[in-house]
Every structure is written in structure tokens, then in C-alpha cells.
N, CA, C and O atoms as a Tripos MOL2 file, in Angstrom:
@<TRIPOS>MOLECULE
protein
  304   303    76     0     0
PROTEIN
NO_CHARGES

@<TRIPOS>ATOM
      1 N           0.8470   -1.1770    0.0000 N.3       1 UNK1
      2 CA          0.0000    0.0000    0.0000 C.3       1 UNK1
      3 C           0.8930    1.2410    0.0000 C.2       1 UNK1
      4 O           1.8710    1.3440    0.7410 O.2       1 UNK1
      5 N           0.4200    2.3820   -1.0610 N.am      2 UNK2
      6 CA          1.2270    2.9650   -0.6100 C.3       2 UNK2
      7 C           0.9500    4.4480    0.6910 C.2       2 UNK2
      8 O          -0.0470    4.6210    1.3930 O.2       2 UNK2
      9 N           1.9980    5.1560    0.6380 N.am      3 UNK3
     10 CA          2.1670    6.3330    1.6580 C.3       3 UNK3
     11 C           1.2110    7.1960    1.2460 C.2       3 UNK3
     12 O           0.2630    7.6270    1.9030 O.2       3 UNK3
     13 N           1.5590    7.4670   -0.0700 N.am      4 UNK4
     14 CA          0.3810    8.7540   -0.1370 C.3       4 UNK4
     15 C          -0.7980    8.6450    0.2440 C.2       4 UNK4
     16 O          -1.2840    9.5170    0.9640 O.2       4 UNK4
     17 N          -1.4840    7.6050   -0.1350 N.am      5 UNK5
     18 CA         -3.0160    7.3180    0.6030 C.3       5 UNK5
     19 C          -3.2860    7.9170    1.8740 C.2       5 UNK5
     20 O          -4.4590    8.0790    2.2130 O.2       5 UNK5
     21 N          -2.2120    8.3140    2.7200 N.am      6 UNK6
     22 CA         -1.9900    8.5050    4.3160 C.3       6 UNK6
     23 C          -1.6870    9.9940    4.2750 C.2       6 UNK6
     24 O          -2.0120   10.6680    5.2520 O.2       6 UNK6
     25 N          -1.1060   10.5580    3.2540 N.am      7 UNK7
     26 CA         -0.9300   12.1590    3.6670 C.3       7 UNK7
     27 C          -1.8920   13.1750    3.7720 C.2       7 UNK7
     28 O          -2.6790   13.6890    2.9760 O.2       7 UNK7
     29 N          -1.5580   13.3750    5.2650 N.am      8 UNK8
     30 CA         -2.3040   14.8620    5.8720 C.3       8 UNK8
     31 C          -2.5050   15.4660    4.5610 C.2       8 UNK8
     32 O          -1.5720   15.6050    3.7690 O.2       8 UNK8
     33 N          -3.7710   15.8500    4.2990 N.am      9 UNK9
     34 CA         -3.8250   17.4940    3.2110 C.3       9 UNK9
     35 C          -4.5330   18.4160    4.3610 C.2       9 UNK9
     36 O          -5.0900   19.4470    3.9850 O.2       9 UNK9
     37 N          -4.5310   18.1410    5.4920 N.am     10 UNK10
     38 CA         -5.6010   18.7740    6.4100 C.3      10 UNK10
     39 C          -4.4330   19.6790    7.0610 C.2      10 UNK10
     40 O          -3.3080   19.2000    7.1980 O.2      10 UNK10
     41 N          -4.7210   20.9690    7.4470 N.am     11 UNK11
     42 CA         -3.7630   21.7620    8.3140 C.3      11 UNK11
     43 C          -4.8710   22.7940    9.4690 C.2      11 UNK11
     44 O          -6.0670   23.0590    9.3450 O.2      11 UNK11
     45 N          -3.9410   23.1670   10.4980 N.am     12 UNK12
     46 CA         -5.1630   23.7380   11.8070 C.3      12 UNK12
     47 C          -4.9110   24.8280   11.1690 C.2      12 UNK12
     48 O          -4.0500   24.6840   10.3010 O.2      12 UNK12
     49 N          -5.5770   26.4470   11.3290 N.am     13 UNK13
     50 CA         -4.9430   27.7210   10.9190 C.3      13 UNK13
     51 C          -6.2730   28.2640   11.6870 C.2      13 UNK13
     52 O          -6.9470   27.5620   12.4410 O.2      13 UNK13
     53 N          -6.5110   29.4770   11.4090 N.am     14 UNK14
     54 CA         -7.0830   30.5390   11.0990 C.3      14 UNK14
     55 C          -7.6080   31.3150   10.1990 C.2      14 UNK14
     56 O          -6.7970   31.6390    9.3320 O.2      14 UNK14
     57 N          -9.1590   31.9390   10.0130 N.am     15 UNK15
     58 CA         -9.5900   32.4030    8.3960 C.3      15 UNK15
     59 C         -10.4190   33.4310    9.5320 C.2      15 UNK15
     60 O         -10.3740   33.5370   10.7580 O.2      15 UNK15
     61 N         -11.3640   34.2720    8.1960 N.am     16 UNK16
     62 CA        -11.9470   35.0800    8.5250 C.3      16 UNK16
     63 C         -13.5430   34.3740    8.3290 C.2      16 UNK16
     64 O         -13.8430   33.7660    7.3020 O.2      16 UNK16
     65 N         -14.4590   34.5580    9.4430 N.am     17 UNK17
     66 CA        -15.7250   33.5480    8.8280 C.3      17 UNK17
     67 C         -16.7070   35.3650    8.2750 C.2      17 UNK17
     68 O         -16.3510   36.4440    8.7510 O.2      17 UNK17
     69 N         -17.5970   35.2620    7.4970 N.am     18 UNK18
     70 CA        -18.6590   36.2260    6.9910 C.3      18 UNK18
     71 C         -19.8180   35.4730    7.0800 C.2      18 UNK18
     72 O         -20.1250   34.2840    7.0010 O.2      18 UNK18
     73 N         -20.2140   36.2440    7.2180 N.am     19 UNK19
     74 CA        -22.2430   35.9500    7.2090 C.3      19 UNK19
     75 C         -22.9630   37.0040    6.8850 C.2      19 UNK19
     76 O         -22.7220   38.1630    7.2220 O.2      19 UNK19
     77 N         -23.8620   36.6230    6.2220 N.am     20 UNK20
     78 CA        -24.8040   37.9280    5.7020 C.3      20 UNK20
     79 C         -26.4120   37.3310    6.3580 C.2      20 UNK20
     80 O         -26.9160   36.2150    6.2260 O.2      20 UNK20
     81 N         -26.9110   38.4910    7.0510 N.am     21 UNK21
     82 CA        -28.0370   38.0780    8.4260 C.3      21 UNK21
     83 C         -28.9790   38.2860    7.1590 C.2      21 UNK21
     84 O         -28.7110   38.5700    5.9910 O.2      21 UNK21
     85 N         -30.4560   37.9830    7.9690 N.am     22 UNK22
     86 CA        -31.7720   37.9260    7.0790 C.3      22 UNK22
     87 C         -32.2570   39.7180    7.0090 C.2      22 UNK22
     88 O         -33.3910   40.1050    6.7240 O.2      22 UNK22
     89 N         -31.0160   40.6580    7.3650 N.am     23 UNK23
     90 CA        -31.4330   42.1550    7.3680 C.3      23 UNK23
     91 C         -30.1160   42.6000    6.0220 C.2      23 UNK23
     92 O         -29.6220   43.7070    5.8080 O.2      23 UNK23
     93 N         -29.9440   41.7550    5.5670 N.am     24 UNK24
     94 CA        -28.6060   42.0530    4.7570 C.3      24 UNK24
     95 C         -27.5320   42.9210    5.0160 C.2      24 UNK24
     96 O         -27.2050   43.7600    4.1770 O.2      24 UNK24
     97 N         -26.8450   42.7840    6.2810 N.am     25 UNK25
     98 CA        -25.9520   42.2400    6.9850 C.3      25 UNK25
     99 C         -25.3270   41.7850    6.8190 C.2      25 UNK25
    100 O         -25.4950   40.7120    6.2400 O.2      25 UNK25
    101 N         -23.8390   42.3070    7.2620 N.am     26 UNK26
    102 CA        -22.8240   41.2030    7.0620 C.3      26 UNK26
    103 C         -21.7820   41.2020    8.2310 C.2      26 UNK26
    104 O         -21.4040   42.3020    8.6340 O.2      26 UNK26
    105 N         -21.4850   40.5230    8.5780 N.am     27 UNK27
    106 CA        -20.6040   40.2650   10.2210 C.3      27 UNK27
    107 C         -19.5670   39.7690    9.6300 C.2      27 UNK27
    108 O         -19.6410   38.9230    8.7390 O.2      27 UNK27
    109 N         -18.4280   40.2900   10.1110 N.am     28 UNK28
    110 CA        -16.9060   39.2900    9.9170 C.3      28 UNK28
    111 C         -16.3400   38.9030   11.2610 C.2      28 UNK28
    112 O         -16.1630   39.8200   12.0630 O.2      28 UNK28
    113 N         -15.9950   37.5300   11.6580 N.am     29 UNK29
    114 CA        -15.4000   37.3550   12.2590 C.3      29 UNK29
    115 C         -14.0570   36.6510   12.1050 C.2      29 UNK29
    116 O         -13.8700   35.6430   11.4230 O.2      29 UNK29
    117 N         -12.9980   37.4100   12.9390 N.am     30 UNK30
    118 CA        -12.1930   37.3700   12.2750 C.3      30 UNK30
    119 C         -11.2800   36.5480   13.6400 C.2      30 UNK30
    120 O         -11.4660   36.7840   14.8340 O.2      30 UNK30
    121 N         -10.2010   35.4700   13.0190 N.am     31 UNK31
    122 CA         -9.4630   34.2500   13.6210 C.3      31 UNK31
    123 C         -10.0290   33.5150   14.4650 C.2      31 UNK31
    124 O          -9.8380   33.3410   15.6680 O.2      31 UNK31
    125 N         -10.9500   32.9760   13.5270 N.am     32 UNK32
    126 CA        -11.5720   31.5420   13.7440 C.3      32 UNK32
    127 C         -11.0520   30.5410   13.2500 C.2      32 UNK32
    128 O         -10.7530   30.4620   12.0580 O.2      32 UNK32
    129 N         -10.8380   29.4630   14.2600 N.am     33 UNK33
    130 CA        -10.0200   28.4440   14.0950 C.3      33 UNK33
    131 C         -10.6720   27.7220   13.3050 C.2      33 UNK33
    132 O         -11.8790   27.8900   13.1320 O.2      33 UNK33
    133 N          -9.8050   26.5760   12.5520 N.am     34 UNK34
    134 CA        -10.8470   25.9450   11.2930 C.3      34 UNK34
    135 C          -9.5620   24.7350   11.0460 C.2      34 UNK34
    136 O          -8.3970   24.8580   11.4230 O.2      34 UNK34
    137 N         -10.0600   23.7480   10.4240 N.am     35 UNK35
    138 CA         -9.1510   22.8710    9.7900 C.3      35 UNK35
    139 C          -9.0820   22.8920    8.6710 C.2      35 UNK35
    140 O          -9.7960   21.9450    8.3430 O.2      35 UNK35
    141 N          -8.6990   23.3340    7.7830 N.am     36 UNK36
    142 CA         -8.6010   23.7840    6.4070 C.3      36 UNK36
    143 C          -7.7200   22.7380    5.2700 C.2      36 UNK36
    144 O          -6.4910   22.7910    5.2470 O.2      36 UNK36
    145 N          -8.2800   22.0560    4.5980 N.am     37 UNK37
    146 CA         -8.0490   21.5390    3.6410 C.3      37 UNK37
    147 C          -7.2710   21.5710    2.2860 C.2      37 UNK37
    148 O          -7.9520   21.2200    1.3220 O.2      37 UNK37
    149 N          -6.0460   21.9050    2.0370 N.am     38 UNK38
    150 CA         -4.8620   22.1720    1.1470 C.3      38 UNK38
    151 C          -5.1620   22.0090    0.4180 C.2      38 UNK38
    152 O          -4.8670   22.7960   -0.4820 O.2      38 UNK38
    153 N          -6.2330   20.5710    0.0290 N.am     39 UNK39
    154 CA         -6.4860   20.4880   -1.5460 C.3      39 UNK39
    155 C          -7.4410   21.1230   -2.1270 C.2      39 UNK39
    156 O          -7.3250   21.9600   -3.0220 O.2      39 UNK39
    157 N          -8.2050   20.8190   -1.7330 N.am     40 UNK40
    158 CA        -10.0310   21.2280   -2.0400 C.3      40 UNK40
    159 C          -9.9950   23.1110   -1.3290 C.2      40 UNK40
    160 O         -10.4360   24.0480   -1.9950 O.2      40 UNK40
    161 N          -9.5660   23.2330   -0.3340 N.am     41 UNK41
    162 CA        -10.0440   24.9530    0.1910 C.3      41 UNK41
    163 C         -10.9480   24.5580    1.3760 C.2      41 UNK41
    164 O         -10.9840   25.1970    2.4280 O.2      41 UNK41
    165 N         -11.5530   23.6410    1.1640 N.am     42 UNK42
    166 CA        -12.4990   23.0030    1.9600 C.3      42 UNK42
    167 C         -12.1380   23.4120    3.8910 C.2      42 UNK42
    168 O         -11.0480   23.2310    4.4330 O.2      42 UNK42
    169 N         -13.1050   23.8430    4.4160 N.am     43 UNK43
    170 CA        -12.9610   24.7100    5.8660 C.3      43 UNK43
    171 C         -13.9250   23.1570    7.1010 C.2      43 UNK43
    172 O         -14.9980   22.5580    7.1640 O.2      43 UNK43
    173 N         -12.8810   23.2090    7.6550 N.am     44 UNK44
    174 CA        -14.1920   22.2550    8.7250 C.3      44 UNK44
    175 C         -13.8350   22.9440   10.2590 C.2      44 UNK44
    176 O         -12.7280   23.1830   10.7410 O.2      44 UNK44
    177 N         -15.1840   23.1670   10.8330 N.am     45 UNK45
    178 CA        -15.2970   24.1110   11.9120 C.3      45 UNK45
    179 C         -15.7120   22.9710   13.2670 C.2      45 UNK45
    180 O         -16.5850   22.1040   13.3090 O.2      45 UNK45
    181 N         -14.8240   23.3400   14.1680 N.am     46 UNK46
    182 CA        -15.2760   22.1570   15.4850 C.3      46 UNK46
    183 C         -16.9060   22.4540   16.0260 C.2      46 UNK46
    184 O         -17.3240   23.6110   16.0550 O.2      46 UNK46
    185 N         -17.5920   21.5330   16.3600 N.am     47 UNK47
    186 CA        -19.3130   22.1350   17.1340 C.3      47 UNK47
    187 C         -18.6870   22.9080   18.0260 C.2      47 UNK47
    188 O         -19.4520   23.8710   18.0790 O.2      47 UNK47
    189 N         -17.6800   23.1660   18.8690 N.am     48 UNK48
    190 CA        -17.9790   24.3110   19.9360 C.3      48 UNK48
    191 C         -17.6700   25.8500   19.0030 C.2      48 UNK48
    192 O         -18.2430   26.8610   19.4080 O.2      48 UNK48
    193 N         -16.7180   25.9550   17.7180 N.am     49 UNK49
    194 CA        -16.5480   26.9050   17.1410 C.3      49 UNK49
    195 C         -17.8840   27.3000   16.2960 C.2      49 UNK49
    196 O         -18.0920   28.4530   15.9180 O.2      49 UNK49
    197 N         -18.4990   26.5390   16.1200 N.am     50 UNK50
    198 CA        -19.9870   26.7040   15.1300 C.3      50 UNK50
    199 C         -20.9630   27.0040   16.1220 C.2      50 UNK50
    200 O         -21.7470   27.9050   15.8220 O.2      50 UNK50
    201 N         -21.1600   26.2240   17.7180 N.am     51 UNK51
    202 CA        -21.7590   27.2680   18.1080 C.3      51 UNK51
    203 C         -21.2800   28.4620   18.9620 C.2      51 UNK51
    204 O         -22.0480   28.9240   19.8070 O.2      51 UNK51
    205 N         -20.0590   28.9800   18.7840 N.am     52 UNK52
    206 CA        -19.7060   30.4020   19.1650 C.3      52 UNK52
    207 C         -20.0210   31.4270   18.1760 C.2      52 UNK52
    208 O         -20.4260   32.5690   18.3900 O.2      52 UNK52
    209 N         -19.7330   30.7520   16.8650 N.am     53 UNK53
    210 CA        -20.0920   31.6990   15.5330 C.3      53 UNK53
    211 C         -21.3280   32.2020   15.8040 C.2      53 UNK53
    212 O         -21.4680   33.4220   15.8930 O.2      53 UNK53
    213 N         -22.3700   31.3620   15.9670 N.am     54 UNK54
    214 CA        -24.1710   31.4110   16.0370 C.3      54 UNK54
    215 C         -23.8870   32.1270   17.3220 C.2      54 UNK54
    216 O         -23.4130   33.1590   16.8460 O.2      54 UNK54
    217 N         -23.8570   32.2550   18.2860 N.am     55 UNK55
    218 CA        -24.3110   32.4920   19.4160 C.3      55 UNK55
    219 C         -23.3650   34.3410   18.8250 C.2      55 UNK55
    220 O         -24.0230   35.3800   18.7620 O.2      55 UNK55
    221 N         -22.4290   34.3090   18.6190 N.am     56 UNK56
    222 CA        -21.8830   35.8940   18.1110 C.3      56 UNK56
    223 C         -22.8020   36.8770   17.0870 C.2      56 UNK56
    224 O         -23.0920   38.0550   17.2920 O.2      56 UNK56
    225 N         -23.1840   36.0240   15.8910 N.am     57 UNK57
    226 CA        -24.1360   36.2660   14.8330 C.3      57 UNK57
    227 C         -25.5620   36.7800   15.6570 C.2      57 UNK57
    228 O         -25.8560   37.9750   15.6730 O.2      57 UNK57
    229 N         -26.1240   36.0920   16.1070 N.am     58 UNK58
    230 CA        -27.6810   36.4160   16.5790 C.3      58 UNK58
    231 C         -27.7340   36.9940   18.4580 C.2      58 UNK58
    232 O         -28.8300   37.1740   18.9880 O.2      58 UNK58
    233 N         -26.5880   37.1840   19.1420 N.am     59 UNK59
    234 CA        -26.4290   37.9480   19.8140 C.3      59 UNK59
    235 C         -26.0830   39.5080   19.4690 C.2      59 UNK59
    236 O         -26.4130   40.4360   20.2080 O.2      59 UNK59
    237 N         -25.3710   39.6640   18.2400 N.am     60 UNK60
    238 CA        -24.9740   40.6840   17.8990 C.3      60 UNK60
    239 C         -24.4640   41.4970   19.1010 C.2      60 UNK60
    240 O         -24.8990   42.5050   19.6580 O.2      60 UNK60
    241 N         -23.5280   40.8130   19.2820 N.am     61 UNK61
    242 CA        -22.7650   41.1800   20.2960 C.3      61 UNK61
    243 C         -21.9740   42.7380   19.6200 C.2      61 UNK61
    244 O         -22.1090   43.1730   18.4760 O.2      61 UNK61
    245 N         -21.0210   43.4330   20.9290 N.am     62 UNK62
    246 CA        -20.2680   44.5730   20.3810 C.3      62 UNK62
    247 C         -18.9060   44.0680   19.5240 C.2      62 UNK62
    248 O         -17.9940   43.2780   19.7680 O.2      62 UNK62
    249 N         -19.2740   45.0000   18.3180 N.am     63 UNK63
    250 CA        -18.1950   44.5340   17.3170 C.3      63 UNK63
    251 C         -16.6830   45.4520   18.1410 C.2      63 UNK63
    252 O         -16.8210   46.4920   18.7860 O.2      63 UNK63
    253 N         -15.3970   44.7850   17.9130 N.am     64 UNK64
    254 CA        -14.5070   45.2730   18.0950 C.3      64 UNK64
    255 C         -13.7170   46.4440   17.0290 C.2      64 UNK64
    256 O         -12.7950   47.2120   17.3050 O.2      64 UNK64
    257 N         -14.3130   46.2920   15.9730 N.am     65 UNK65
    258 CA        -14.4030   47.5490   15.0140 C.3      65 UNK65
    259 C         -15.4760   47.4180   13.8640 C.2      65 UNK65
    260 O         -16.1460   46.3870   13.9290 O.2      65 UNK65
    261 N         -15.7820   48.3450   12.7390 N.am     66 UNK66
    262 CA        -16.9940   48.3020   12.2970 C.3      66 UNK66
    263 C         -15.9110   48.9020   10.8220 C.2      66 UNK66
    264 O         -14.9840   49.6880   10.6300 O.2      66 UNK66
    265 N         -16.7480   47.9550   10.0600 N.am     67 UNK67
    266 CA        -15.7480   48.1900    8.3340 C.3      67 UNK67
    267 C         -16.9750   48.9560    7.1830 C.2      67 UNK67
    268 O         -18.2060   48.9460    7.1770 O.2      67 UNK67
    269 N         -16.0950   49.4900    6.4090 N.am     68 UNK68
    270 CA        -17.6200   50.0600    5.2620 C.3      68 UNK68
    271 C         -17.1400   49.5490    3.9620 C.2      68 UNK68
    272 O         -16.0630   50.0150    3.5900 O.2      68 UNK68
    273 N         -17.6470   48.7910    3.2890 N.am     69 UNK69
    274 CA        -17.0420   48.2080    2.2820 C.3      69 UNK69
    275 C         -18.1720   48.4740    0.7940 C.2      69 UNK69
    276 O         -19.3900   48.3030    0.7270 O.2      69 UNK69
    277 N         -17.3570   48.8680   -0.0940 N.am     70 UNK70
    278 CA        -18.2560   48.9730   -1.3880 C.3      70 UNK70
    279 C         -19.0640   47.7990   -1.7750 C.2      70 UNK70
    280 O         -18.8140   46.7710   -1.1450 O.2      70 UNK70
    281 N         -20.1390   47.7290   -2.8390 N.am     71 UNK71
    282 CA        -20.9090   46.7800   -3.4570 C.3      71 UNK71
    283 C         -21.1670   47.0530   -4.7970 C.2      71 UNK71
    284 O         -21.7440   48.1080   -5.0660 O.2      71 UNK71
    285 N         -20.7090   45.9760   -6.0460 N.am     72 UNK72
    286 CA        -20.8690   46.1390   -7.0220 C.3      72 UNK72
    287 C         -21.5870   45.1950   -7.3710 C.2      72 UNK72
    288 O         -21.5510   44.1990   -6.6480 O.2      72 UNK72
    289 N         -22.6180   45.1690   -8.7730 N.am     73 UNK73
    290 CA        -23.0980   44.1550   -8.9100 C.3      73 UNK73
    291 C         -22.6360   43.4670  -10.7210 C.2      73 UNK73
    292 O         -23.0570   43.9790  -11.7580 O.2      73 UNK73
    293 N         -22.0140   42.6450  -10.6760 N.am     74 UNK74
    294 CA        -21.7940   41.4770  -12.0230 C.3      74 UNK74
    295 C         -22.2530   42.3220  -12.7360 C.2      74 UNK74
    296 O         -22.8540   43.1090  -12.0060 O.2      74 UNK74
    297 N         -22.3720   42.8420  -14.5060 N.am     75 UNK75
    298 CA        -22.9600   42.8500  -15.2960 C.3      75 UNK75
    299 C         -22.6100   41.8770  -16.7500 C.2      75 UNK75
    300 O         -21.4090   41.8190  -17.0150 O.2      75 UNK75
    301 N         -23.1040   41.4790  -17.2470 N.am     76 UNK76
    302 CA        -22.3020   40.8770  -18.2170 C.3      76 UNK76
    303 C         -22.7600   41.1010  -19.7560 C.2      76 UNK76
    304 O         -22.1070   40.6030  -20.6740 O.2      76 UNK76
@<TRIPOS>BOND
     1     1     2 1
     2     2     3 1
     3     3     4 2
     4     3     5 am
     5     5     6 1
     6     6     7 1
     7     7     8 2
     8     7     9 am
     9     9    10 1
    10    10    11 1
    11    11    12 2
    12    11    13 am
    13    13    14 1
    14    14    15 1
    15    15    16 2
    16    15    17 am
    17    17    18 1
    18    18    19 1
    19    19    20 2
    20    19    21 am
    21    21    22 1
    22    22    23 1
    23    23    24 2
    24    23    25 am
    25    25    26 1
    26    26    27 1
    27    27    28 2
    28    27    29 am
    29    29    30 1
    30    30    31 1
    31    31    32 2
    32    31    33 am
    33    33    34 1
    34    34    35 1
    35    35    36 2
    36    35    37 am
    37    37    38 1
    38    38    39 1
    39    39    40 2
    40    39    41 am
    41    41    42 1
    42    42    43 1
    43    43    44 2
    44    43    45 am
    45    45    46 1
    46    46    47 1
    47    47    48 2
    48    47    49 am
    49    49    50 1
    50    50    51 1
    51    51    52 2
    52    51    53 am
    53    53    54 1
    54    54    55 1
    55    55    56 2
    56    55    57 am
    57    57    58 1
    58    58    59 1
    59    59    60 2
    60    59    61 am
    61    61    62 1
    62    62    63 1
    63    63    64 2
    64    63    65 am
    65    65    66 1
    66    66    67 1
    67    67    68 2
    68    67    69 am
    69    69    70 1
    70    70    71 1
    71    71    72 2
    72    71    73 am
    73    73    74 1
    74    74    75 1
    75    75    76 2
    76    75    77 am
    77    77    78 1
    78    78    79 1
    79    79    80 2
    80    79    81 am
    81    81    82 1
    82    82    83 1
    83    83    84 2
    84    83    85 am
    85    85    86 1
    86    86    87 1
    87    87    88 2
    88    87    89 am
    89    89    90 1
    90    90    91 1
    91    91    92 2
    92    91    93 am
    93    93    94 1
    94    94    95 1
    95    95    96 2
    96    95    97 am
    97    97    98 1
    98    98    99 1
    99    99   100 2
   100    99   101 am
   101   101   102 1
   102   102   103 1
   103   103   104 2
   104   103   105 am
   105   105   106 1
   106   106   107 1
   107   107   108 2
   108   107   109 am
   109   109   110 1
   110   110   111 1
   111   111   112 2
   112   111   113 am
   113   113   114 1
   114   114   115 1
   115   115   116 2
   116   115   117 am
   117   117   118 1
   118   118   119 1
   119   119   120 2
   120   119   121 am
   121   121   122 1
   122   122   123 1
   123   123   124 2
   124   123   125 am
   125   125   126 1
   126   126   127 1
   127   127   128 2
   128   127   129 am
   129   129   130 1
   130   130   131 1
   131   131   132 2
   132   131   133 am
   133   133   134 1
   134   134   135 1
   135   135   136 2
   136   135   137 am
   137   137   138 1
   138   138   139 1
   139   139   140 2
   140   139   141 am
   141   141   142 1
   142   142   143 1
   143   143   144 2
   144   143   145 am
   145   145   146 1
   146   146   147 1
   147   147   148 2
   148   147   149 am
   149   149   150 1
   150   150   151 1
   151   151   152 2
   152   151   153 am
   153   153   154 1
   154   154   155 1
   155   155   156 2
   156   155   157 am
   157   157   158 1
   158   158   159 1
   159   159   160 2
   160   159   161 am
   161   161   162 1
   162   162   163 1
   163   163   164 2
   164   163   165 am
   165   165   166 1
   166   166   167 1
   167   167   168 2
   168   167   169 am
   169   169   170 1
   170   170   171 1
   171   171   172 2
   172   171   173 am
   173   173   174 1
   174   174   175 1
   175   175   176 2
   176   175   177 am
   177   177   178 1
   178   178   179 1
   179   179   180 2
   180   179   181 am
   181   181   182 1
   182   182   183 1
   183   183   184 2
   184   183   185 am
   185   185   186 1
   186   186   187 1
   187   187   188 2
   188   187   189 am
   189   189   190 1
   190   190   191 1
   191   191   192 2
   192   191   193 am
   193   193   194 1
   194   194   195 1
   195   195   196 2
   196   195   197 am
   197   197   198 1
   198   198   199 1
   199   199   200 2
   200   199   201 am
   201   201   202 1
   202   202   203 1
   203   203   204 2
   204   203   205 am
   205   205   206 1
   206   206   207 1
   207   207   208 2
   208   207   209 am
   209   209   210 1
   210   210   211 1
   211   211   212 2
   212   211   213 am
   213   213   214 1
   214   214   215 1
   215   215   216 2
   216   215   217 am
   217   217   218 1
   218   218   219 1
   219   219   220 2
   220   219   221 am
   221   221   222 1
   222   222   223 1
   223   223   224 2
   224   223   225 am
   225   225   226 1
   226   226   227 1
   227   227   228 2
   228   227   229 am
   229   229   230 1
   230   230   231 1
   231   231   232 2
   232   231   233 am
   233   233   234 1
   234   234   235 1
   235   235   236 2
   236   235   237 am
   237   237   238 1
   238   238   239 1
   239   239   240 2
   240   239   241 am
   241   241   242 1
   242   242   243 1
   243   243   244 2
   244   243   245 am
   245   245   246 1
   246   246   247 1
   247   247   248 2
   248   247   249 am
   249   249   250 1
   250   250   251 1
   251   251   252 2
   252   251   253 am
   253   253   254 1
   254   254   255 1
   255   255   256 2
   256   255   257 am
   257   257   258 1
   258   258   259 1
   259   259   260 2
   260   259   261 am
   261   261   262 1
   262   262   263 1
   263   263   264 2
   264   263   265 am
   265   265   266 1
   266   266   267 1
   267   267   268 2
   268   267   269 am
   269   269   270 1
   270   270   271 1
   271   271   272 2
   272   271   273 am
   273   273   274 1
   274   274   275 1
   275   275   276 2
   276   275   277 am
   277   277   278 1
   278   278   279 1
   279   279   280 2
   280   279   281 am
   281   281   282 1
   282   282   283 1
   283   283   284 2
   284   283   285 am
   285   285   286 1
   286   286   287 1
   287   287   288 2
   288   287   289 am
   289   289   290 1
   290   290   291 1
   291   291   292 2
   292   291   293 am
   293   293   294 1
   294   294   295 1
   295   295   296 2
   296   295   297 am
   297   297   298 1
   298   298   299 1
   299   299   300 2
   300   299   301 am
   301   301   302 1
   302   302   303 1
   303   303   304 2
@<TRIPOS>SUBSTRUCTURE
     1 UNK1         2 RESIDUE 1 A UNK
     2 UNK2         6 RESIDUE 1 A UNK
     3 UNK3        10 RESIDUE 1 A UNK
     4 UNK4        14 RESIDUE 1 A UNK
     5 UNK5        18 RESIDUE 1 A UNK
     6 UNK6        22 RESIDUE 1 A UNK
     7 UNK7        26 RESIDUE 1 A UNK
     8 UNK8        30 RESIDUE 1 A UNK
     9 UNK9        34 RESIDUE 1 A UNK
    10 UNK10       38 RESIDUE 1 A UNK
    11 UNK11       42 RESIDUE 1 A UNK
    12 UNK12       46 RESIDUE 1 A UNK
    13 UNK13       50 RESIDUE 1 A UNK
    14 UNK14       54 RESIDUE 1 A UNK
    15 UNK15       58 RESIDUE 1 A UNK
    16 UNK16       62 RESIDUE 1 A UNK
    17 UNK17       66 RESIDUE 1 A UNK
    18 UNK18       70 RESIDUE 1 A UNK
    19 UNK19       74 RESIDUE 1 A UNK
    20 UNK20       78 RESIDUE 1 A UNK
    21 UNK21       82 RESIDUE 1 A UNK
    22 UNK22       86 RESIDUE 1 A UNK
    23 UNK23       90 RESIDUE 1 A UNK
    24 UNK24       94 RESIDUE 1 A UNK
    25 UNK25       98 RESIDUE 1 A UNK
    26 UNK26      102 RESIDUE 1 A UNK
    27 UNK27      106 RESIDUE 1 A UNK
    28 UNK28      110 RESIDUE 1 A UNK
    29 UNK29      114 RESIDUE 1 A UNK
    30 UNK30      118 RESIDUE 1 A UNK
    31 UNK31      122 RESIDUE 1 A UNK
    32 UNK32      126 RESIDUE 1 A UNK
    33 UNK33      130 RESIDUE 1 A UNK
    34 UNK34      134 RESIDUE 1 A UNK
    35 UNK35      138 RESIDUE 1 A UNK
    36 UNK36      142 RESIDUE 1 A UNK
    37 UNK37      146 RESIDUE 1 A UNK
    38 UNK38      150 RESIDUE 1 A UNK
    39 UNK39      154 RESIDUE 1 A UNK
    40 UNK40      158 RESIDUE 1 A UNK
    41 UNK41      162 RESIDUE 1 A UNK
    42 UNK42      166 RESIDUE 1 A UNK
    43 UNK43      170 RESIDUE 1 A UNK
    44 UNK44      174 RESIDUE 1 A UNK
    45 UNK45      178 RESIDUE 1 A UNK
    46 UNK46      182 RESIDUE 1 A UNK
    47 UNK47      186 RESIDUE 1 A UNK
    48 UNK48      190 RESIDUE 1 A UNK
    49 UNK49      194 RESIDUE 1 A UNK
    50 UNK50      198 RESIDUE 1 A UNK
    51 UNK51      202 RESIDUE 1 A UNK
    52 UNK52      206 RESIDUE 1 A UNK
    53 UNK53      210 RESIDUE 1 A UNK
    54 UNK54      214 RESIDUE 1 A UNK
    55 UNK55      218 RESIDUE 1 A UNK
    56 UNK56      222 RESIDUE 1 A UNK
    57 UNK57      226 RESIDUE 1 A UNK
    58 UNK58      230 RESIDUE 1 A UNK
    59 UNK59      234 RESIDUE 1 A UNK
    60 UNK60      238 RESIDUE 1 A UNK
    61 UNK61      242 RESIDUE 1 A UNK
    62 UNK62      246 RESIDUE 1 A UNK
    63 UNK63      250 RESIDUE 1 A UNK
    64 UNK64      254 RESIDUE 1 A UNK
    65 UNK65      258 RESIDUE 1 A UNK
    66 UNK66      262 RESIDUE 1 A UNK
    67 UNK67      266 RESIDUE 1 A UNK
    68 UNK68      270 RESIDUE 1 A UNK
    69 UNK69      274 RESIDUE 1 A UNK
    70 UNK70      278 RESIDUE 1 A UNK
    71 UNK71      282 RESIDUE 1 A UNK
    72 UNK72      286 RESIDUE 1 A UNK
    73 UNK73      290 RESIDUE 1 A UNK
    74 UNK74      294 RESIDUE 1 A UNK
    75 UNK75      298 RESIDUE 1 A UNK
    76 UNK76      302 RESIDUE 1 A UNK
């Protein structure tokens, strides 16, 4: 059998998570731990980090700073 079958593509890090609320809204939270996937991009979040996300999101807790960011829309 071989080795490669066995190699980690999985690494621990840090990303930024976004959400856009049902008021169109958008929250960033930023260095959330994640296991992140080298090959694919692919993000996997532990249940206690998924529910801190939710419980941050619909508490709308105090943001530690507040961003203003443009919006364009596709035309083609």
C-alpha cells in the first residue's frame, strides 16, 4: 500500500468567517479556528466553534471595530 493514501492534506490555521443576516448584513469574524483543507479549500469548523459563531451572529454582540465596504453588482 502505498504512503500517499496517508498524507495529511488537512492543516489547523485561522480564516476570517462572513455571514450575511436575514437584514442584509454582514458580520466578519475574524481568527476563527478551522481545519482547512490544502487540496479542495475546503474549511471544517469544530461544534464548539460553530456554536460560538451562532451564538456571536444572533447575539450581535459589540463589534470590536466596524468596516464600510463597497458593493458592485456582475454585469455581463
Amino acid at each position: 500500500m502505498s504512503d500517499d493514501l496517508w498524507d495529511e492534506t488537512m492543516v489547523e490555521t485561522h480564516v476570517s468567517y462572513i455571514v450575511e443576516t436575514d437584514c442584509n448584513r454582514f458580520i466578519v469574524i475574524e481568527n476563527v479556528p478551522v481545519r482547512l483543507c490544502i487540496e479542495t479549500g475546503e474549511r471544517f469548523f469544530s461544534p464548539v466553534t460553530v456554536e460560538y459563531l451562532q451564538e456571536t451572529v444572533w447575539k450581535e454582540k459589540n463589534p470590536k471595530r466596524i468596516i464600510e465596504t463597497p458593493v458592485f453588482e456582475f454585469a455581463s
